[in-house]
N, C-alpha and C positions, 0 to 999 in steps of 0.2 A: 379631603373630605373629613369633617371634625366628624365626633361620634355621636352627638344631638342636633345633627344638619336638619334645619326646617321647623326646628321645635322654637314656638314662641315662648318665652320667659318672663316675669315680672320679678322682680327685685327689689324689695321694699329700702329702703335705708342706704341707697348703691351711690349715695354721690362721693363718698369716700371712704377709707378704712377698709373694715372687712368687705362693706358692702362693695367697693369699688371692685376691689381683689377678685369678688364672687364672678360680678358685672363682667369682668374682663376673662375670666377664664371659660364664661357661658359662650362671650361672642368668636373668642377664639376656637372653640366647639362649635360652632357653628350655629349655633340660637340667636335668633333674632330678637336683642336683649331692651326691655322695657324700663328704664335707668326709674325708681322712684325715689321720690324725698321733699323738701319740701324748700330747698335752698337750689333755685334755679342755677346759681354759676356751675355747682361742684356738682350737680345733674349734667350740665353741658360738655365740663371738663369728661366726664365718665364716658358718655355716650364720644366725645372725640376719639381718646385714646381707645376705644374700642374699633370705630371707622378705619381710625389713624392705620388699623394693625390690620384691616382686611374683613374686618366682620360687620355684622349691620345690629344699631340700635335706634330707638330713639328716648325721650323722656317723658315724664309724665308727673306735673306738680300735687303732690297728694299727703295729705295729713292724715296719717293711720287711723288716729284716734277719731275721726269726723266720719261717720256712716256713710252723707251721702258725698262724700270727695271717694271713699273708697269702690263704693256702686259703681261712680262714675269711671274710675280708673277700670274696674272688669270692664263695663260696658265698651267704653271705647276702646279699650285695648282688643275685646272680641272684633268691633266694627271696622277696626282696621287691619287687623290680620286673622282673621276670618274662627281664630280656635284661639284659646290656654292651653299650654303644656305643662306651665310649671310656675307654682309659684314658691320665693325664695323669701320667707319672714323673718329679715333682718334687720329693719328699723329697732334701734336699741333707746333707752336713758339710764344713765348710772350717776347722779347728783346726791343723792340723798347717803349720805357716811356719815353713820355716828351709831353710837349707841342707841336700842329702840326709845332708852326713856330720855335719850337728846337729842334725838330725829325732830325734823319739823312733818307734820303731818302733812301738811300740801305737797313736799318736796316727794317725799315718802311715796304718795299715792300718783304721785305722777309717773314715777319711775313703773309700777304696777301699771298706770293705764296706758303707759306707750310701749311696753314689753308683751305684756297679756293683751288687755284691751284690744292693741291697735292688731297685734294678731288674730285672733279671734275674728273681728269684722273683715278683713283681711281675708282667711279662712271659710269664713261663711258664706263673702260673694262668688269667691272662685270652686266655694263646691261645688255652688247652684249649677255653675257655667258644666266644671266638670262632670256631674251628675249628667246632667243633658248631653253632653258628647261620648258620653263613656269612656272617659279617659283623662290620664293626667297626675301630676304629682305634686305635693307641698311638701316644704322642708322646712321648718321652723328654728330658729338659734336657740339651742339653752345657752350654758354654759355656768359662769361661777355660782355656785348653790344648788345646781341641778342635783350634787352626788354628794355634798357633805354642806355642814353648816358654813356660811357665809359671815363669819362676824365683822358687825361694823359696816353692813351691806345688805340689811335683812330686807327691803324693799324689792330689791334688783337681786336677790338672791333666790327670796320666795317668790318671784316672779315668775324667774327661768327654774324652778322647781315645777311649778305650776304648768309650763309649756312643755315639760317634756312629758307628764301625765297628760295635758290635751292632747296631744302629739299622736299618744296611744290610743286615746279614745276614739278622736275622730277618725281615724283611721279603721278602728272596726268597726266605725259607724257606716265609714264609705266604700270601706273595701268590697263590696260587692258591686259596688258600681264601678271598676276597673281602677279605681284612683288609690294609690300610696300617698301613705303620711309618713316622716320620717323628722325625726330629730335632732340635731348635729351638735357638738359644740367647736365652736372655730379655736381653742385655746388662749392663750396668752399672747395678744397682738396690739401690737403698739399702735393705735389711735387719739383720734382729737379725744375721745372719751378716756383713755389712759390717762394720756395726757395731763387729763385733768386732776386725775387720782394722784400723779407725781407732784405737781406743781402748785398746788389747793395747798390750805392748812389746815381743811379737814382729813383730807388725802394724805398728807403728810404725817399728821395726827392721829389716825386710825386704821389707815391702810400700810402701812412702813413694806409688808412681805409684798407689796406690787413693785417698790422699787430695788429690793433685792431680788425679786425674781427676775427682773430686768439684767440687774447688775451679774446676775449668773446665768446670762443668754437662756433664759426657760423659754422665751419667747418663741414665737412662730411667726412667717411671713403670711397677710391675708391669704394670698395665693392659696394657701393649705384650704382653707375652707373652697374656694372655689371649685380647687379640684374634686373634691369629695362629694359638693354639690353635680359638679357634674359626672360624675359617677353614678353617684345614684339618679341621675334626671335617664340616663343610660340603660339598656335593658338588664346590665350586668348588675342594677340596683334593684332588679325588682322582684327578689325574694328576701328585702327587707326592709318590708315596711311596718311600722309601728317601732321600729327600734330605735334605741337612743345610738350615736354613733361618733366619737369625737376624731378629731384631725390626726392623731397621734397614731390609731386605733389603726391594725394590718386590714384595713376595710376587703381590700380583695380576698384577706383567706376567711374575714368573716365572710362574705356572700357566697364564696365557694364550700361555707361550712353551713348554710343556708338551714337544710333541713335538719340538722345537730341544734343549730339556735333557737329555731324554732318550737322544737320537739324539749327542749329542757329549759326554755323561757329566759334566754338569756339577751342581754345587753336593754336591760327593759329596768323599773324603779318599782321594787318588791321589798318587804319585811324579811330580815331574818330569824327566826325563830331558835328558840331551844327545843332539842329533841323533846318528841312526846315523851 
């Protein structure tokens, strides 16, 4: 018996990388996992190795940023497994490296509309669903920029800044309709998207501390994120919602510290002040 037996899931971004890692430790938990993305092979791949391993998924071809592809993925995701339990807003882009005044501005705003954007719509079908059933949980990726400046990354930094303040919002927007918001950062994991930051010459050129942090094993296996997703997807996750929470983070003695976090506003993106 996994510890989210029954619970339907969606997973934006799951045909490989983090999002596969998530995919696979949802169905090994026993959620009936929703592979999304928008590259049918590496959806097919996800949803095998998930079968492969004893769990059940299927796919769903879906462009975050496209409103009604994303209606569509709630709708039929509800029509065929009858509720949402969870969804996982992990669709990422990280292309745009340089300096803001040698950024290309298309590149730029793309990375913002398939990080934010495609979360938000995302976000906004599954509340509807959630709202009407009373129940259910969303988890959104920050991660690089979420907690200090991103240089050389400002697109895809104030991005994931920008999600993990949604994160919070919506979350007291929804929390009295029984739904947690929650925000993760999966760390430093080696992806087609890394990848690209090592192997690029803009990558090369303006990111150098991705390939040293590599070179000093900083990294982390996807897997990290999945587990933590499914944790909080878990009832042991659900005296913390609106928090930011990364993979690194003793997550069990924060949720055992629940009412302390709470009660002093921690693990949340707040100003610090000079004494009055």
């Amino acid at each position: 018996m996994g510890i989210i037996d029954g619970q339907v899931a969606i997973v934006t971004g799951g045909g490989l990388g983090i999002g596969r890692g998530i995919c696979q430790e949802m169905g090994q938990a026993g959620a009936h996992v929703v592979v999304v993305g928008r590259r049918a092979e590496h959806l097919a791949e996800t949803a095998r190795l998930i079968t492969a391993a004893g769990g059940s998924a299927s796919i769903c071809i879906t462009d975050v940023t496209q409103l009604d592809q994303v209606d569509a993925l709630i709708t039929e995701t509800v029509a065929n497994h009858g509720k949402l339990d969870l969804l996982v807003n992990n669709a990422g882009r990280f292309f745009s490296i340089a300096p803001v005044w040698e950024s290309d501005p298309g590149n730029w705003w793309q990375d913002v509309t398939v990080n934010l954007f495609g979360s938000y719509l995302c976000c906004r079908a599954a509340a509807k669903q959630m709202i009407a059933q009373r129940s259910g949980k969303i988890i959104v990726l920050g991660g690089g920029g979420s907690l200090a400046a991103f240089s050389n990354a400002s697109g895809y930094g104030t991005s994931k800044a920008a999600l993990v303040r949604f994160s919070e919002t919506l979350h007291r927007e929804i929390k009295e309709y029984g739904v947690n918001v929650y925000a993760i950062s999966p760390g430093l994991v080696r992806t087609e998207m890394t990848q690209f930051q090592l192997d690029s010459p803009e990558g090369q050129k303006w990111l150098p501390g991705i390939a040293q942090s590599f070179a000093q094993g900083r990294d982390v296996p996807p897997a990290e994120a999945g587990k933590l997703c499914v944790f909080l997807a878990s009832p042991a996750g659900d005296q913390l919602g609106g928090r930011f929470i990364q993979v690194r983070d003793d997550y069990r003695h924060i949720a055992e510290e629940a009412d302390r976090v709470v009660r002093q506003d921690l693990y949340v993106l707040r100003r610090t002040e000079l004494p009055a």
